[in-house]
C-alpha positions in Angstrom: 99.8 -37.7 28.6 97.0 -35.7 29.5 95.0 -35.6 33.1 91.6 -37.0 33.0 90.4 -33.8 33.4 91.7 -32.0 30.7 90.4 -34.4 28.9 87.6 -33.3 26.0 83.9 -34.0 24.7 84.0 -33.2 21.1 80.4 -31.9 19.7 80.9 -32.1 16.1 78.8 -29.9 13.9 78.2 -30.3 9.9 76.2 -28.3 7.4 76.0 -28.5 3.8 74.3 -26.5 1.1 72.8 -30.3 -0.1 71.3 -30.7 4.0 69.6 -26.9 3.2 66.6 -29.2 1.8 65.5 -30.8 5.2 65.1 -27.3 6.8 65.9 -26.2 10.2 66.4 -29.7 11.6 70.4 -29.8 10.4 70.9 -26.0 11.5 74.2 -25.7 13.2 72.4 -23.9 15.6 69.6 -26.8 16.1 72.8 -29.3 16.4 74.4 -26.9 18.9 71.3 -27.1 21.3 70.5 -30.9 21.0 74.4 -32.1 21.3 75.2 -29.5 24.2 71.7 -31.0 26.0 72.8 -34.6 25.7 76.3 -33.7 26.9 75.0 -32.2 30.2 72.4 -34.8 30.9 74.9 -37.9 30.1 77.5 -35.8 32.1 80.0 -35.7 29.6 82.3 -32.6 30.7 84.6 -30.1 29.5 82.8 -29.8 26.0 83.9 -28.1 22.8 83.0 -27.3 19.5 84.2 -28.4 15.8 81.9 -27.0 13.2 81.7 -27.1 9.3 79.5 -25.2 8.2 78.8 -25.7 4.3 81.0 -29.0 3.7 80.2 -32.0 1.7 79.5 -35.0 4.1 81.6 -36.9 1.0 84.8 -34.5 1.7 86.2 -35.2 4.6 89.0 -32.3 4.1 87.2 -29.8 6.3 89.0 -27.6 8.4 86.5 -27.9 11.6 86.9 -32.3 11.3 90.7 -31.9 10.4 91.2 -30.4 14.1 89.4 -32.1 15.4 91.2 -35.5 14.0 94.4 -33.9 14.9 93.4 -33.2 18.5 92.2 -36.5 19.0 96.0 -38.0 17.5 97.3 -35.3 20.3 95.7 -37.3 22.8 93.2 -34.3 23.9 89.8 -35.8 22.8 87.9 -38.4 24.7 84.4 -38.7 23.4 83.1 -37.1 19.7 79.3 -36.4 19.7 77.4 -35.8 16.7 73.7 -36.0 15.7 73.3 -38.6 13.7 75.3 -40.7 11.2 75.8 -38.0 8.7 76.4 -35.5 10.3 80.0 -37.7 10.9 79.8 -37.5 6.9 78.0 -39.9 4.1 81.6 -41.7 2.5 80.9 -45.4 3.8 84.4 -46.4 3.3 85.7 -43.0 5.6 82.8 -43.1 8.0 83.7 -47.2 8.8 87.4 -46.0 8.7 86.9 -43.8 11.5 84.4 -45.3 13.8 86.0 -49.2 13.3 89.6 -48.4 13.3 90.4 -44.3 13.8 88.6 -43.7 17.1 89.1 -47.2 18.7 93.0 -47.0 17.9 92.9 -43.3 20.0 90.4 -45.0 22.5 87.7 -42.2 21.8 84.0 -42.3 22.6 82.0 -42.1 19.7 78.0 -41.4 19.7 75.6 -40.5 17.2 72.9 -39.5 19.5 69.8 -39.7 17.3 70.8 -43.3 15.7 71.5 -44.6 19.0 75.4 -45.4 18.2 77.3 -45.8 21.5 80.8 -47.3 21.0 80.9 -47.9 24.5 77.7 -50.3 25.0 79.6 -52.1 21.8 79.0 -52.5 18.4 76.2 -51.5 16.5 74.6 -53.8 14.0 72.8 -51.3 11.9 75.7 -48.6 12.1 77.0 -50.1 8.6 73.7 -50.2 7.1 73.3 -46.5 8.0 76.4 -45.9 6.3 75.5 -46.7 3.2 72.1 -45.6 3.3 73.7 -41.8 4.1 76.6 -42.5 0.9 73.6 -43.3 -1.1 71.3 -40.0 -0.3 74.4 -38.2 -1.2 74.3 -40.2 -4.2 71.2 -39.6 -4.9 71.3 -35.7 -4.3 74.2 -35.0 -6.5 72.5 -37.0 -9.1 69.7 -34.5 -8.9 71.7 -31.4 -8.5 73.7 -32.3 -11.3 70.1 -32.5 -13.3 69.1 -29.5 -12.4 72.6 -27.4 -13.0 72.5 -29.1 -16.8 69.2 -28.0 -16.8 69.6 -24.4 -15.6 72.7 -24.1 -17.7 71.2 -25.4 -21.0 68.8 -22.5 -20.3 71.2 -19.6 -20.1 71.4 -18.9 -16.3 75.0 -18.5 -15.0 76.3 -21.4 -12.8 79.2 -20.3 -11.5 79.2 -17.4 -8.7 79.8 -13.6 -10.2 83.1 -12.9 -12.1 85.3 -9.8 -10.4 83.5 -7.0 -11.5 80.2 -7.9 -11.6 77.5 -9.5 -8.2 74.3 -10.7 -8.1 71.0 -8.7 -9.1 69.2 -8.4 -5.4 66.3 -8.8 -7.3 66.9 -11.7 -9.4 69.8 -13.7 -7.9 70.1 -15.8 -11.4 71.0 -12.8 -13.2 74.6 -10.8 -13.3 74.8 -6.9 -12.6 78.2 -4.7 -13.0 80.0 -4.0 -9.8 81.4 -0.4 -10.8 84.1 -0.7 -8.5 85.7 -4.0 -9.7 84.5 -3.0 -13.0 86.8 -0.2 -13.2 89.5 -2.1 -12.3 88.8 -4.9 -14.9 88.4 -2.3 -17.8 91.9 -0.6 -16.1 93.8 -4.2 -16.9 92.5 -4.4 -20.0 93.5 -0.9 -21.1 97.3 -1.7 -19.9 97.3 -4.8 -21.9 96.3 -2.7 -25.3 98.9 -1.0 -24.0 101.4 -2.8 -24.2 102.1 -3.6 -20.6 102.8 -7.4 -20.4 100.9 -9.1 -17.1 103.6 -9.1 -14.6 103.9 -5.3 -15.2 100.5 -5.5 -14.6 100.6 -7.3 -11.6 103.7 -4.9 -10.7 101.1 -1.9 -11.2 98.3 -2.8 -9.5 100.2 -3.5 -5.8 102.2 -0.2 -6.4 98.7 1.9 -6.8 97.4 -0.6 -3.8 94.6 -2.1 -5.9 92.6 -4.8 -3.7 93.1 -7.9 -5.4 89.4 -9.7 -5.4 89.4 -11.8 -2.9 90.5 -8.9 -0.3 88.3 -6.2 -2.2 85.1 -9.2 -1.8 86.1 -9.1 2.2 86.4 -5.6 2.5 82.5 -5.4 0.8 81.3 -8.3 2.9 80.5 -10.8 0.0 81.4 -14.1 0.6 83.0 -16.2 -1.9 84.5 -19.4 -1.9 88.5 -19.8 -1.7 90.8 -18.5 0.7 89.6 -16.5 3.5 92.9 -14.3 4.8 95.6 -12.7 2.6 97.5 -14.1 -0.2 101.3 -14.8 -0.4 103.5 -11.6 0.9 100.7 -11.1 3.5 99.7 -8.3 1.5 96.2 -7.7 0.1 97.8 -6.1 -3.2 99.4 -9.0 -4.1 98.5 -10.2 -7.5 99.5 -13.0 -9.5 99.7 -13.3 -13.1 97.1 -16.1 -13.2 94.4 -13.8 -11.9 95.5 -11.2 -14.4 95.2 -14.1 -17.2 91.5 -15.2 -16.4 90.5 -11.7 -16.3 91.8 -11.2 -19.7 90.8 -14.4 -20.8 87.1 -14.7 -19.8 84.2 -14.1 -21.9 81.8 -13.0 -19.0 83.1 -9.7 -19.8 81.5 -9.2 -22.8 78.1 -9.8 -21.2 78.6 -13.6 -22.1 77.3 -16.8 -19.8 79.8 -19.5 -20.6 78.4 -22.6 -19.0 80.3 -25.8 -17.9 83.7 -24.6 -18.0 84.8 -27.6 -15.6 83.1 -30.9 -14.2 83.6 -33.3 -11.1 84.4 -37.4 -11.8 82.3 -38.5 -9.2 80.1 -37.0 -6.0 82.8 -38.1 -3.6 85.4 -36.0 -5.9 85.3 -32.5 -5.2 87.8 -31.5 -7.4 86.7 -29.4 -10.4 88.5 -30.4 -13.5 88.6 -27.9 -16.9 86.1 -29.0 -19.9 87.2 -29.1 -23.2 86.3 -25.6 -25.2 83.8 -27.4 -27.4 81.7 -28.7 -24.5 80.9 -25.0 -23.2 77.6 -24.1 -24.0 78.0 -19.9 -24.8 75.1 -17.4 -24.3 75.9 -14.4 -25.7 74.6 -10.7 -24.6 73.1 -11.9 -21.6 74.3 -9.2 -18.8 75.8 -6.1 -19.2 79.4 -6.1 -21.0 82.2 -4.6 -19.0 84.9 -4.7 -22.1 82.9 -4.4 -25.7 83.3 -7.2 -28.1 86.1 -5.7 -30.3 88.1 -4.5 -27.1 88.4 -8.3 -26.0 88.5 -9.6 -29.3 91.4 -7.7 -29.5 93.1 -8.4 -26.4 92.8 -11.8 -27.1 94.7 -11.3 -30.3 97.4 -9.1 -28.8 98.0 -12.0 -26.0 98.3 -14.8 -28.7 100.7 -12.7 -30.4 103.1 -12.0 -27.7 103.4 -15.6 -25.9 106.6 -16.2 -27.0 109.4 -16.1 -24.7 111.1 -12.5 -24.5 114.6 -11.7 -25.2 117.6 -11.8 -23.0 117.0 -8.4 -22.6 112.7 -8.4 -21.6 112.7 -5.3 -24.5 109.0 -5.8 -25.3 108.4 -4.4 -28.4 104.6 -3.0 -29.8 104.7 -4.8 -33.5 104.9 -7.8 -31.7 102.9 -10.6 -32.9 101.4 -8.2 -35.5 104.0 -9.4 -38.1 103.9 -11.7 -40.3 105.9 -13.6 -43.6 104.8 -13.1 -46.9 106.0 -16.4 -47.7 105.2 -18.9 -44.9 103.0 -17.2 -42.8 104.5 -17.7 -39.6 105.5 -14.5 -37.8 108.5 -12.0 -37.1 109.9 -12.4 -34.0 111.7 -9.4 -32.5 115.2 -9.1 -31.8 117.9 -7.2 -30.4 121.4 -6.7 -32.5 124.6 -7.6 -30.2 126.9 -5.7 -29.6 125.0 -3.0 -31.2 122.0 -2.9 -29.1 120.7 0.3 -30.3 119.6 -1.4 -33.6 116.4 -3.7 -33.2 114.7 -6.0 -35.7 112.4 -8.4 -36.9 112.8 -11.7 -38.8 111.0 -14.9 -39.7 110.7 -17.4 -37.2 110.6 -19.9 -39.8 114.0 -18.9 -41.5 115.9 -22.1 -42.8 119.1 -20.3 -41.4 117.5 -21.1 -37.9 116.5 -24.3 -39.2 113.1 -23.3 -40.3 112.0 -23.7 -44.4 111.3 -20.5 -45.7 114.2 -19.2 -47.9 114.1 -15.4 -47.1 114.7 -13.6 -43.7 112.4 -10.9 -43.8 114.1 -8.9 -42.1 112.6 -5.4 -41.2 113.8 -2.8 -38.8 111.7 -1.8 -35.7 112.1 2.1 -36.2 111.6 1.5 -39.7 108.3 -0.1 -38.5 107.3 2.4 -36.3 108.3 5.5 -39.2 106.0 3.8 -41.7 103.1 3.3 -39.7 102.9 6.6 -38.2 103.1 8.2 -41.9 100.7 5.8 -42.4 98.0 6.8 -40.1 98.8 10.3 -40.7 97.9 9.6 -44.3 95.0 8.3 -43.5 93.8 10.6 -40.9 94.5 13.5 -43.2 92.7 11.9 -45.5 89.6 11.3 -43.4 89.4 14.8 -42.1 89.5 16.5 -46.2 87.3 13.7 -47.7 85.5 11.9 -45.0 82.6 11.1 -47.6 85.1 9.3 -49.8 87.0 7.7 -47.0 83.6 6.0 -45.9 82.9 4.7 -49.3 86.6 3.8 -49.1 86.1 1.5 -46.3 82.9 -0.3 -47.6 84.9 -0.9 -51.0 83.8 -2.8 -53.8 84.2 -5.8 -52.4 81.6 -4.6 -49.4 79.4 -3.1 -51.3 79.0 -6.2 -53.4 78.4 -7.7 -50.0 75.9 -5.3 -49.8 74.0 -6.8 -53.2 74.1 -10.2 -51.8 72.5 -8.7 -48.5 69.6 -7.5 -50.2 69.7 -11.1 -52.2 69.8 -13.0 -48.8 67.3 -10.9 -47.2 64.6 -11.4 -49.8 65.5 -15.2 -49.5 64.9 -15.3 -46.1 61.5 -13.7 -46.0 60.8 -16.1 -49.3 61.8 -18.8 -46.9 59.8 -17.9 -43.9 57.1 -17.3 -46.1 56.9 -20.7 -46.9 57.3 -22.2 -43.3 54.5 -20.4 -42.5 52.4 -22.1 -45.6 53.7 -25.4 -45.1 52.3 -25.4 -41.3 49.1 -24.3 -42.9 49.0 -27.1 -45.4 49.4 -29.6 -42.8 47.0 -28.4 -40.7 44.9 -28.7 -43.8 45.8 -31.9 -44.1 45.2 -33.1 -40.6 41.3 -31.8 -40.6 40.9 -33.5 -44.1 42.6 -37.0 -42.1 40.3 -36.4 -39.2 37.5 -35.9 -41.3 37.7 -38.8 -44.1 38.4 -36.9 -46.9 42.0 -38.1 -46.7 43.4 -41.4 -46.1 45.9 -42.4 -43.4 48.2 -43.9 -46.3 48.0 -40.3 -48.4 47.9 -38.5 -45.2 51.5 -40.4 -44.1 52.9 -39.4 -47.4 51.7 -35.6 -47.4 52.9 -35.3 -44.5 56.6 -36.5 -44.4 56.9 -34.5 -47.1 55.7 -31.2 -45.7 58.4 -32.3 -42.5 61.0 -33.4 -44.9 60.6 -29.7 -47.2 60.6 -28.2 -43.2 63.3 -29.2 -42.3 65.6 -28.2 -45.0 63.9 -25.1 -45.1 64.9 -24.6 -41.4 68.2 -25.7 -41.9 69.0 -23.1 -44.9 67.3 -19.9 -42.8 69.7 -20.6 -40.0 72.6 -20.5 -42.3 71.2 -17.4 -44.0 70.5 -16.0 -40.6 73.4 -16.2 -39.7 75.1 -14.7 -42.8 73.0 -11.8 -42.1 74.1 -11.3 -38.8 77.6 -11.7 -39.9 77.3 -8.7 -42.1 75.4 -6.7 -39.8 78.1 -7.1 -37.3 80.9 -6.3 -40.5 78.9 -2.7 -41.0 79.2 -2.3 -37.5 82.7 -2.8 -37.4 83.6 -0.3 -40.2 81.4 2.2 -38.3 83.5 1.3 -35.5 86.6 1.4 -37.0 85.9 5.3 -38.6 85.3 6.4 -35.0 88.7 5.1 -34.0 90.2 6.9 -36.5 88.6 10.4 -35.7 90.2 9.7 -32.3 94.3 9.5 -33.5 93.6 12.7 -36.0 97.6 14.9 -36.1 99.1 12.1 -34.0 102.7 12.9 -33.7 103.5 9.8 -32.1 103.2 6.0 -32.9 102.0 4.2 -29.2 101.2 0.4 -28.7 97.4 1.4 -28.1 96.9 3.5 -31.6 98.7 0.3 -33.0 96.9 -2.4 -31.4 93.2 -0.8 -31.9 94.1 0.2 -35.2 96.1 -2.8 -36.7 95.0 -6.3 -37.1 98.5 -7.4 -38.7 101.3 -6.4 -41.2 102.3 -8.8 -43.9 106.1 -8.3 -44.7 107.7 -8.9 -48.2 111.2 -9.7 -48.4 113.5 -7.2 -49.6 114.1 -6.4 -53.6 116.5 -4.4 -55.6 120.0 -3.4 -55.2 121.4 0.1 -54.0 119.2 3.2 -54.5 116.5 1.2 -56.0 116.1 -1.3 -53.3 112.7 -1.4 -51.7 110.4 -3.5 -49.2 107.0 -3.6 -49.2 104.1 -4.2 -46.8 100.8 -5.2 -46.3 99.0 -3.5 -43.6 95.7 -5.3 -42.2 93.1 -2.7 -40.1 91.4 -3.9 -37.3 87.6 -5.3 -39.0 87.9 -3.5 -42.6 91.2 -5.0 -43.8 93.7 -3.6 -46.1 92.9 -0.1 -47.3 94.7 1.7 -50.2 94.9 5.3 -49.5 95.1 7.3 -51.9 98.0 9.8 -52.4 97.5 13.1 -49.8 99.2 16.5 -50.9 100.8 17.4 -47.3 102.7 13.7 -46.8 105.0 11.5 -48.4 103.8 8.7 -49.9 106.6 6.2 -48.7 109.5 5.9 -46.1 113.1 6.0 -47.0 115.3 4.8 -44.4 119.2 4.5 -45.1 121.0 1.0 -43.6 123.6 0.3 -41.9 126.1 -0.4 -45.1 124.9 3.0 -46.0 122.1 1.8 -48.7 118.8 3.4 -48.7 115.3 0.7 -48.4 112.0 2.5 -49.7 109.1 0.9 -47.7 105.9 0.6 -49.7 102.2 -0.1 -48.3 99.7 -1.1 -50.8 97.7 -3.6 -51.9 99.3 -6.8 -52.8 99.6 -8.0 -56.9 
């Protein structure tokens, strides 16, 4: 038990960004000064601190009132002052918890100086009603911070705080800037993934080079954030975890993206965040300054659905993974490792009814078979580019594109045909409304003419959306191409076949099974680029124009790529 004079006067402090409104009069500060002044003049001794600064008066899980609580259970608080009411928090059912049953039960003094709540001179009558006059502002201010965030986010302006790699404009705090630090490391990650490198090698990577994770690297540049405060597990401000690695590669921000109400709260008192479904985001695209382009992340993202199934005994990642797929079914190869003879690796389908799947073929294709075909492949096609690169461009608009590029011409002049007539109809019912005004048209005829001006309006509307849209579509599929062609110029006389040629070059591989007997047994595949599709080479001088690879039983496969049919 403690002595009476080690006894202590607890000045409780509370600030949160919803108090900001009523100006200096909640300051910490302000509270310091008017609960320090009352404690001397009302001789209450031996006085200390508890202060949250920036917590919810509804969450009462704030380190500054937890210590406080658990001091009190310890036996070394005697009297708690606070302000007023609130300041104790604005949850009826905790505040009447605490002041009716908590502090009694520990006999502790409790005063709320400016509502005149002494639990010494007995009860107070209005205490309760104060209670739930503070639970109802709080009510009443979430209600309209909740307005305004669906406001603000229905207009584009980002409502959570700054992703890693990017911090408020000084100048405009609503708007994103790239952090080039952080951004460096962000566009670092995603190049390992197109890589290859599977997130916990990534993780692995970034302690070994002593890469600040971003809660450490926001400390180490003063900006505060929300979360924890000191270092993660290990002690060690390198440590990463593969879920930060995940949102990174996951998150749209990257691309210059807003992506608005990603997660919600059940109820003011319920500070938890909970994740929205997908198709309640509201997406603004282009609205900050991309970190990774589209086509990187669009990639990435397709690389990471590809490889999420579990890895072999062995964790032998291979590069075709999740690029291959059945012929038959669909579904894709799944890589393996032969045992005992783990020198020879393979593919198969995952959906073969020998592994109690349905499709009746195995698919089976060998990994350095894989790897020997695609590098002749890009070879071809290099070569190609650098004797013809004229007729390697036409190549990659194709017939099919540059029918595409008819219907272009077609949609365009049925757009401007369209907003022609938007324009003429607003006109006519203008018109219309000066004839109504003036009495040369009745309200009857006037009704009429009008609904069906809207009525034509609103199809019309509806249809250049569409068509806009199919515009842009093919705008961004000519961009693509040209983007494509510049990737190729970069892997000119490659020698070798690594996963980021593959993975910025290939979109997938569709695998036949198998046909023939001896010598005249052959395979063929389908291989889809990145944006552009399949593309039929034709035949170059300097290269063979397929892969022969001899099997174990001593039979040679001949591995075709073209175009199915």
């Amino acid at each position: 038990m403690n002595s009476q004079s080690n006894i202590v006067t607890a000045l409780y402090c509370r600030l949160s960004r919803d108090d900001d409104i009523q100006g200096d009069s909640n300051s910490i500060s302000n509270q310091k000064k008017l609960l320090s002044k009352y404690a001397k003049e009302y001789g209450l001794l031996n006085t200390k601190y508890f202060v949250d600064d920036g917590y919810s008066g509804t969450n009462f899980d704030r380190p500054g009132f937890i210590e406080m609580a658990e001091a009190i259970e310890a036996g070394y608080i005697g009297t708690v002052l606070v302000k007023d009411m609130s300041r104790l928090g604005r949850d009826y059912l905790q505040v009447g918890y605490y002041t009716d049953n908590f502090f009694p039960e520990h006999n502790v003094r409790f005063i709320a100086v400016n509502d005149g709540v002494d639990s010494a001179e007995g009860e107070n009558e209005f205490a309760p009603f104060r209670n739930i006059m503070n639970e109802w502002y709080a009510r009443d201010i979430s209600r309209k911070i909740r307005s305004s965030q669906r406001l603000r986010g229905a207009a584009g302006v980002p409502l959570s705080q700054p992703m890693y790699g990017y911090i408020k404009d000084p100048e405009n705090p609503k708007r994103w800037i790239v952090d080039e630090d952080a951004a460096k490391v962000v566009q670092y990650i995603y190049k390992l993934c197109i890589e290859g490198v599977s997130e916990y090698r990534i993780v692995s990577r970034l302690e070994q080079e002593k890469i600040l994770t971003p809660t450490e690297y926001w400390i180490s540049k003063g900006i505060r954030r929300s979360g924890k405060k000191g270092h993660s597990f290990k002690d060690s401000p390198y440590y990463w975890c593969k879920t930060t690695i995940n949102k990174i590669l996951n998150s749209r921000e990257y691309m210059g993206d807003v992506v608005n109400f990603k997660t919600y709260s059940k109820s003011f008192k319920n500070k938890r965040r909970y994740e929205n479904p997908e198709e309640n985001h509201v997406i603004f695209e282009g609205v900050h300054e991309a970190i990774i382009d589209r086509q990187t992340w669009e990639m990435v993202q397709r690389i990471r659905e590809g490889t999420k199934r579990r890895a072999p005994k062995t964790m032998e990642k291979n590069m075709f993974s999740g690029l291959l797929y059945c012929s038959d079914c669909g579904r894709k190869l799944y890589f393996n490792v032969n045992h005992p003879n783990t020198e020879l690796k393979y593919f198969n389908c995952a959906n073969y009814k020998g592994n109690r799947g349905t499709c009746n073929s195995t698919h089976y294709i060998r990994a350095d078979a894989l790897e020997q075909v695609m590098l002749l492949e890009i070879r071809r096609m290099t070569a190609f580019l650098q004797d013809k690169e004229e007729s390697f461009i036409k190549l990659l608009m194709s017939q099919s594109m540059q029918e595409a590029e008819k219907d272009s011409k077609r949609r365009a002049r049925e757009l401007r045909a369209m907003l022609t007539r938007c324009a003429e109809l607003d006109s006519l019912f203008t018109k219309t409304y000066e004839d109504n005004t003036s009495g040369k048209l009745s309200d009857e005829r006037f009704m009429m003419i009008t609904k069906r001006y809207d009525d034509e309006q609103i199809s019309l509307k509806k249809k250049i959306s569409a068509l806009q849209a199919e515009i842009d579509a093919e705008e961004k599929s000519k961009h693509s191409a040209a983007s494509f062609l510049q990737t190729v110029k970069k892997y000119t006389n490659i020698q070798e076949l690594t996963p980021t040629i593959l993975n910025e070059l290939v979109e997938k591989i569709v695998v036949y099974q198998a046909e023939g007997t001896g010598k005249g047994r052959t395979q063929r595949l389908e291989i889809h680029y990145n944006f552009v599709g399949i593309l039929d080479t034709p035949e170059v001088a300097c290269l063979p124009q397929s892969v022969m690879i001899d099997t174990r039983q001593g039979v040679a496969v001949e591995y075709i790529t073209r175009k199915a049919g």
